[in-house]
Each structure stands twice: as C-alpha cells, then as structure tokens.
N, C-alpha and C positions, 0 to 999 in steps of 0.2 A: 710558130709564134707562141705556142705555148709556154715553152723554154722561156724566152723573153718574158712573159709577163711572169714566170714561177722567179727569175731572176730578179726582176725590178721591186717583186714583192718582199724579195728574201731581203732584198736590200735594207728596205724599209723598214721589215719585223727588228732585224737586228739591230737599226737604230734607234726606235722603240723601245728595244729590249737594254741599249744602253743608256736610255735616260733615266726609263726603272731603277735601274743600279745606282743614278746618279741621286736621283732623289730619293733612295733610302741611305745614301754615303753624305748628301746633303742635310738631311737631318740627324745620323750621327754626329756630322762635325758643328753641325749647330746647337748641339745640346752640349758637346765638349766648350765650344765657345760660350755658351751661358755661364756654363760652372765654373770655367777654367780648367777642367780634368776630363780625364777620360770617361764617359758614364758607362755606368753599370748598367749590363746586359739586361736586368727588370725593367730599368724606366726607359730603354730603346725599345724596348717590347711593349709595352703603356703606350708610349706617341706612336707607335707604328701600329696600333691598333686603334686607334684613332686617326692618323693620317691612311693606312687604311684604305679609308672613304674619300681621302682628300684629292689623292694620288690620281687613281680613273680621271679623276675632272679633270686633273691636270692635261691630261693624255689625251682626252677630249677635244680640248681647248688647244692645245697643239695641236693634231690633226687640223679643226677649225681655222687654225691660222697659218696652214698649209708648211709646218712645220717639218711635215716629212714627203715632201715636194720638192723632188730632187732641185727643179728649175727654180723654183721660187728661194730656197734654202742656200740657194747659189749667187742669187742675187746681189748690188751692195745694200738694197734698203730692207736687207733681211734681221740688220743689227735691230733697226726701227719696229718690226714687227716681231724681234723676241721679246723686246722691251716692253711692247703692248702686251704681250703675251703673259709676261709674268707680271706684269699691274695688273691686268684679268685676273688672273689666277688670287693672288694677294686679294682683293677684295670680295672675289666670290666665296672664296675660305673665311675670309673674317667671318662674312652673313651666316653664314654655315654653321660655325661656329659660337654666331649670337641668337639662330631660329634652334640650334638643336646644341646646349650645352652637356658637355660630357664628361661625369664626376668622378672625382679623384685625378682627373687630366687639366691641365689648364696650358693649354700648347700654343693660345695667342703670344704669348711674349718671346717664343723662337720661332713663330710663323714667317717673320720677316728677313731673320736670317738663310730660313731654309729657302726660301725664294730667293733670295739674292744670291746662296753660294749655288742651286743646284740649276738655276737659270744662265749664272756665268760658266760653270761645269760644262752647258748644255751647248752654249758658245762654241766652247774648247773644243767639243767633242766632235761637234758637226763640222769644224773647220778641218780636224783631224782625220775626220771620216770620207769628208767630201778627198782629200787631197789621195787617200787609200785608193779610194774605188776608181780613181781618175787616171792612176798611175798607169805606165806606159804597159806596164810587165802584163796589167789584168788584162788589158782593153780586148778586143776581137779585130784582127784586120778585115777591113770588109772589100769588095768589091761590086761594084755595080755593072753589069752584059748591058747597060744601055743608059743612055743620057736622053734626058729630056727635063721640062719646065720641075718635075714633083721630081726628079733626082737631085734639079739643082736646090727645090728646096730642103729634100735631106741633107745634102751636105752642105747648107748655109746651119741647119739645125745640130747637127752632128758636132760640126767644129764649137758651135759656142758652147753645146752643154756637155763638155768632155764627163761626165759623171755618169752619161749614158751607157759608155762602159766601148762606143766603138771608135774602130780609129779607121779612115776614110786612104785605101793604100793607093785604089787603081779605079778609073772607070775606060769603060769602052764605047767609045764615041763615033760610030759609024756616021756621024754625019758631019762631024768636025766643025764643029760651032763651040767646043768647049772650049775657053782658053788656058795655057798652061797657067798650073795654080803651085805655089810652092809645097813642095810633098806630098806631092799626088800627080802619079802618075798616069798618061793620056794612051790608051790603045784604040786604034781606028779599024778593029779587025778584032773580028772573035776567032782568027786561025791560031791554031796552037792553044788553049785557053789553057794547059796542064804547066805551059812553061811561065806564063803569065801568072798563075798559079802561087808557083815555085820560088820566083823570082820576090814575090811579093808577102810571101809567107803568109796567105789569104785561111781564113780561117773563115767566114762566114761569104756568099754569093748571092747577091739579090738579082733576081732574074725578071725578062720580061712578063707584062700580067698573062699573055697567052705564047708564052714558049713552048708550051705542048705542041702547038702549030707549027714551028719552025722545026726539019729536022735537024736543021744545022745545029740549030741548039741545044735539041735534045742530044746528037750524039757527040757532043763536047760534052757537056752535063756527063754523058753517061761514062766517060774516061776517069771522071772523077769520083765515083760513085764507091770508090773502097779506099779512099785518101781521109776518112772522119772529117770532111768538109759540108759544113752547115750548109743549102742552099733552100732560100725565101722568097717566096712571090713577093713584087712589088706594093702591092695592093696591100696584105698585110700586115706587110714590115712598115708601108707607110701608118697605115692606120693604128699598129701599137705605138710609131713616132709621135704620132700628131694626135691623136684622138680622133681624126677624122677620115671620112672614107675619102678615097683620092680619083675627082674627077675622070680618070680614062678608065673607070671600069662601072660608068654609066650605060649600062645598058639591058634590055629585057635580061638576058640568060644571067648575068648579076642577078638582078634583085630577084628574079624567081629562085635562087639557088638559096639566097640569104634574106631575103624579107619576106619565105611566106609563110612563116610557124608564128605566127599573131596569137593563137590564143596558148597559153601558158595559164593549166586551173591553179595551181600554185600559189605562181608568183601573182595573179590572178586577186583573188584574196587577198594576202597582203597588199595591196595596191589601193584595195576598198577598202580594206581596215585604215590606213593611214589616213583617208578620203573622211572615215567616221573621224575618227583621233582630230584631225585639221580643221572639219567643221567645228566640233564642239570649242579649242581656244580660239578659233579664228570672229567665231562669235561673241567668247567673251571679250575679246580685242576691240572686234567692230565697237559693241556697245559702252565701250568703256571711253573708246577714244573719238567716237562721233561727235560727242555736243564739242569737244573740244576742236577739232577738226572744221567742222563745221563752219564755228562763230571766227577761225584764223582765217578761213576762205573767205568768208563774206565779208571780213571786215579788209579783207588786202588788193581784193578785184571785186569786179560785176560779175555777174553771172551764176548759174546754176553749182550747187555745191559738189551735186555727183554728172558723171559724165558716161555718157553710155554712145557705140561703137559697134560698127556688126563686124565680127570675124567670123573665119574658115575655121571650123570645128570639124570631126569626124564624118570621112567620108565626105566634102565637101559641102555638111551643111551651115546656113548661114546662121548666126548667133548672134543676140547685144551680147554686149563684155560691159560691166560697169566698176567704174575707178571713181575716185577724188579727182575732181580738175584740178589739176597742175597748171593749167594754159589759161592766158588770158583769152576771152569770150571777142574773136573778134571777126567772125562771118556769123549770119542772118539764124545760122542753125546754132547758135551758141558755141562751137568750136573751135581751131586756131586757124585751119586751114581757110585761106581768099582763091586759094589756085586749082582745088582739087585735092585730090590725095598725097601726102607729100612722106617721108619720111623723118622721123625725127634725129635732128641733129645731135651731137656735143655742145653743151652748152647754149644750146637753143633758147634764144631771146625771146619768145613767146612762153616761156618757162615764168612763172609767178614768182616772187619770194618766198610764200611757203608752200610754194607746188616743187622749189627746189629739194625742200628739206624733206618735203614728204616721200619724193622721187630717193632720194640719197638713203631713206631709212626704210621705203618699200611699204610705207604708212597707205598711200595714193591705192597698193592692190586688194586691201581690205575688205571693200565693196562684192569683191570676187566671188565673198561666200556665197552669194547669192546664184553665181553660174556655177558654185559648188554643188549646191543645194536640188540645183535643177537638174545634176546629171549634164552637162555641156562641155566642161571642162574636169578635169583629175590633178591632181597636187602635183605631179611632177608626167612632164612628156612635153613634147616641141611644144615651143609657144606658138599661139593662135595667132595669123597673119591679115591684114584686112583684105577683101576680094581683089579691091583696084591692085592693088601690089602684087597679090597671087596672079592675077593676069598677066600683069604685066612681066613676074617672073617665069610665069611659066612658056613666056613665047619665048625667053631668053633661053631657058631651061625645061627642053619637052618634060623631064622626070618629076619637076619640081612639085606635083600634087600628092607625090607618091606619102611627102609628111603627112599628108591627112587619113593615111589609116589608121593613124592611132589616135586615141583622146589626147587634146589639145591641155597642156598641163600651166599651172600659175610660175612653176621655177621650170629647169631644163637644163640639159647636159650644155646645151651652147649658149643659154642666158651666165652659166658660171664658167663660159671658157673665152668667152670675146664679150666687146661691149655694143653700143648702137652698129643695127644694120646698115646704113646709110647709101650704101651705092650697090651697084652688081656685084663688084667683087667680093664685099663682106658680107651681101646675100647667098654667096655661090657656097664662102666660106660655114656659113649659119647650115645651109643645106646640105653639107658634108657632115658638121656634125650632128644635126637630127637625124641623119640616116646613122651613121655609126650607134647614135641610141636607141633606135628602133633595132638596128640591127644586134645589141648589144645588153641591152636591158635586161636587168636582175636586179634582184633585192638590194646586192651590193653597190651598185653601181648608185641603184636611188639612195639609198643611204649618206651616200655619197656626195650626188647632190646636194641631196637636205643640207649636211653640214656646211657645204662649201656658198649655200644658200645663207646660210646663221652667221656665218662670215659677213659675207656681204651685208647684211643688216645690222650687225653689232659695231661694224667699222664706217656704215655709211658709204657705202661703195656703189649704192645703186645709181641710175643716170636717167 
C-alpha cells in the first residue's frame, strides 16, 4: 500500500510542479501582452521576485479548493471551482499588494492578465493530465479472489474515477451473486488462479482480509510468487480507496494490531501547539463577532443566544459543547428537540435564518473556545457525539466507543469527507472514517484537514 500512496502523491507533485511552470510562463506572456514585445529577462526577473511571494498562495489556495483532488478535478462543476479559485487568488494578491507595496515594481496592472492566462493554462493542463494518467496503456489490471458488499463498492468506485490508475479485469465469485458486467470477467473458482492470471494480463491481486487462513489460497498465491505480481490485502487497498477502514475487519485482533500506539510525543506537541495557535485567533474571532452575532440571534428567534449540549469526549467522559443556537428554542429546555434526541437533518426546518448562515460559514462553533480552553476537546480529531446517539450506536455497532480514545476535535477527517450523520448507514460510514484517523494520524494528514476545513468555511459549505 505504500506504492499506492508514493504513486498517488507522485501524481500530485507533478501536477503542482506543472502549474509552477504555468504561472511563471503566465506571467511571461502577460508582461509580453502589456508591452506588445518580448520582455527582457531584467524586468521577468523584477515580477518574479515579486510574484515570488504571490505564487505559494496561489498553490495554497489550489490545494484549498481541492485542486489537486484527483476526484474532485474530475468532476463537471470543477470549471466552477477554478473559476472561484482564481477570483480568490485575484483579490487576495490585490490586498497584498495594497498592505505591502513593493518599489520599483508596480505588477497590479498585469495581475489580471496573469490570472486569467495561467488559470486557463491550468484548465488545459489538468484536462490534459487527467486523460494521460487515465489512459489504458498506464492503468494496472487488477483482480479481486473475492466478491462481496466493499468489492462491489470498489468496483462501482474504480470504474468512475478511471484516474485512479486501475482497470477492474476479473473477479472471483464463489458465491455467484455477481452478475455479468461488461468487461469484466466472472470466475466462480480460485482453481487454476496462474491461468486466470495469464489470460487476463492481471498485474495487481487484491486478496481476502484473512487469506493467510485459507491454504487454498495461500498455495495459489504462492505459484505466483515470481511472476512480479502485486498482491493487496483487501482492507488496505480498500482503505487507500476510500479513506475509510472497511467494516469486515471489525474486530479485537484489528484494532489491537493498529489502534494501540496512542501516544506519539512528537506528533504530540504539535497537536498542542496548534491548540495554543487556535485558542489565541479563535478568541480574537469570538470577541470580534459576538456583539454582532449575538443582537442577529436575538433579533430573528426567542431564545438563549448560546446553546450548550453534553457530549462524549475522551474516554467516554461526559462534556457541555457550547455553540450559537442555530435552532429555534422549541422544547421546555430551550432546544429543538420535542421527541428526544434526534439527529440533525439536511436542511432541517428547525434551522433559524441566521442559524443557517452561521451553520454555512462555521460562525455557530465559535463558542468552542471555551471547551478549548478547558482541555475537553483539541482542533482537529473525531467529532464529539451526544450520549443518546453513542448508545444507541453502540448496540448497532459493539466497536463504536473505540472513537473515544482519542480527544474529541472541532474539525475531523470525516467532518471534511461526508456531510450530516443522519441514519445508521452514514453513522457506520462517520465511524470507518474516525477510525482510519485514529489509525492514521500525522501532522500531515491534520494539515490536511485544516485546509480542507478553510475550504469549507471560505465557500460556505458548512450544514
């Protein structure tokens, strides 16, 4: 699995690495376009010591808007978010350029061209890129030794995002529930797997999660063993797919193998440093935008302006959480709930007018500092669930308490990969990916979040 992610990254840097190119070739030709001539190599060297500094942000701000996100970049409403992307950019550079003027340069009046030529470049390049790494010649033929519910959702996942790099040849279906599919072929029998093999020109094997057990399996596996044939635990391969750990390898001897190295003194540290770093703007935010927050709540509903909530924090102790009400005040306890503990919907009509806005821009988690402050919560780790719900998930899901070994965080690896929990199944889904974070967690990864968190707040994408 490591392969796979050194691959997916390579992918990436070089995409990176050709917008670099793009945006020093786009402000070449934007400065040829001002003059009408060729410029001379002094005053390319003047804006590019200048632009510089401009450049990083850019590259920022891309990542940020999931830019070099294979899935997202593939998308159609991906025209839509470069577009955003270089209006961003365009105005964050003016500012920049009006807080920190720099003499002898005056590079506002080809700003707009460089944006325009190295944002449509950036188009070209990614369309050009994505059809490269998708082509037939690159891919990897794969094959699956077993069909079930997470095979069929790799290969619903496989065939849409051909950029993944695999191509889905053969699966083996000892239970024969598969139905044929066009170009892809069905074996009901792992006899012979060398000719199966052969036949299919299989470069990669994704195997069952405990084929060590079977020796059938193993001594098929072992024929192939000097053919330079990839072979991948399921579990794995699913989980560099999806981001998330894959339901059938719920069980003690899992998570004792891979959740029980908790303390990291390291990565440790930075974790508290961010926690310092977060308190101190999250404070100047709070106090900035209270009175304003405040007098919109009181003046749109009844009710209390802050709202406080006990969650599941560390180790399953019980915590308030305190937010902005969003919800209109309509049970005895000031809340929205009449029935109990409910989950919150899509578009949920108990939702304020400006409990929407606050919810959409992440204004409502503000309050947080305060279970910041206290040690209760940390800036990034699963989000904190209410009790009634952990109950009730956990009789669904014996494993389900296991998210609370770690400190319960304000953003989260599956707050920025899916949207509201609302039922078991998008609970089941929330709890695959906190475990992959628990189990996965690095500096880089939160980093990671963070931006993909900046995202969601500068587009309004919260719910």
């Amino acid at each position: 699995m490591t392969t796979m992610k050194f691959l997916y990254r390579l992918k990436q840097i070089l995409l990176l690495f050709g917008d670099i190119l793009l945006f020093i070739l786009s402000l070449f030709l934007s400065l040829g376009l001002r003059n009408l001539e060729l410029p001379e190599t002094s005053k390319l060297q003047e804006n590019l010591s200048v632009f510089f500094y401009i450049f990083p942000l850019w590259l920022i701000l891309n990542y940020i808007n999931g830019l070099y996100d294979f899935k997202k970049i593939s998308q159609k409403k991906s025209i839509k978010t470069l577009l955003q992307t270089a209006l961003t950019s365009f105005l964050l550079s003016i500012a920049i350029f009006y807080v920190f003027p720099f003499p002898n340069v005056a590079p506002k009046t080809i700003l707009i061209f460089t944006v325009i030529i190295s944002y449509t470049l950036i188009f070209i390049w990614r369309k050009i890129y994505l059809t490269i790494i998708s082509s037939t010649k690159l891919k990897n033929n794969l094959l699956f030794l077993e069909y079930n519910k997470e095979v069929d959702e790799m290969i619903n996942i496989l065939n849409k995002q051909k950029h993944l790099g695999f191509e889905i040849k053969a699966v083996i279906d000892e239970t024969n529930t598969l139905q044929d599919t066009n170009n892809l072929k069905i074996y009901n029998s792992l006899d012979d797997l060398e000719k199966i093999v052969a036949e299919n020109n299989i470069h990669i094997i994704v195997t069952d999660s405990n084929f060590q057990k079977d020796e059938k399996y193993v001594q098929e596996l072992y024929k192939l063993l000097f053919k330079q044939i990839k072979i991948f635990n399921i579990s794995n391969f699913y989980e560099n797919i999806t981001g998330r750990i894959p339901p059938s390898v719920f069980n003690k001897s899992w998570f004792l193998q891979n959740l029980s190295e908790i303390d990291k003194p390291i990565y440790n540290k930075f974790i508290r440093l961010l926690d310092i770093v977060t308190i101190f703007i999250f404070s100047i935010f709070f106090v900035i935008f209270l009175p304003l927050i405040a007098l919109a709540i009181k003046s749109t509903s009844k009710g209390k302006i802050f709202f406080k909530q006990q969650r599941l924090g560390k180790n399953g102790q019980v915590f308030w959480i305190y937010k902005f009400r969003t919800m209109y005040s309509l049970a005895k306890d000031g809340s929205a709930e009449m029935n109990g503990a409910e989950f919150a919907q899509k578009n949920d009509k108990r939702v304020t007018s400006i409990g929407k806005f606050l919810r959409k821009t992440r204004l409502d988690e503000l309050p947080q500092i305060i279970n910041l402050i206290k040690g209760e919560i940390t800036l990034i780790g699963p989000r904190p669930e209410r009790p009634e719900i952990c109950n009730n998930l956990q009789a669904e899901m014996p494993y389900y308490n296991l998210r609370h070994i770690l400190k319960p965080g304000i953003t989260g690896w599956a707050q920025v990969q899916q949207n509201y929990t609302d039922n078991l199944e998008t609970s089941i889904q929330k709890f695959q990916y906190d475990l992959f974070y628990i189990k996965n967690r690095s500096i880089f990864l939160d980093l990671s979040i963070l931006l993909k968190t900046v995202n969601v707040i500068l587009r309004a994408m919260g719910q």
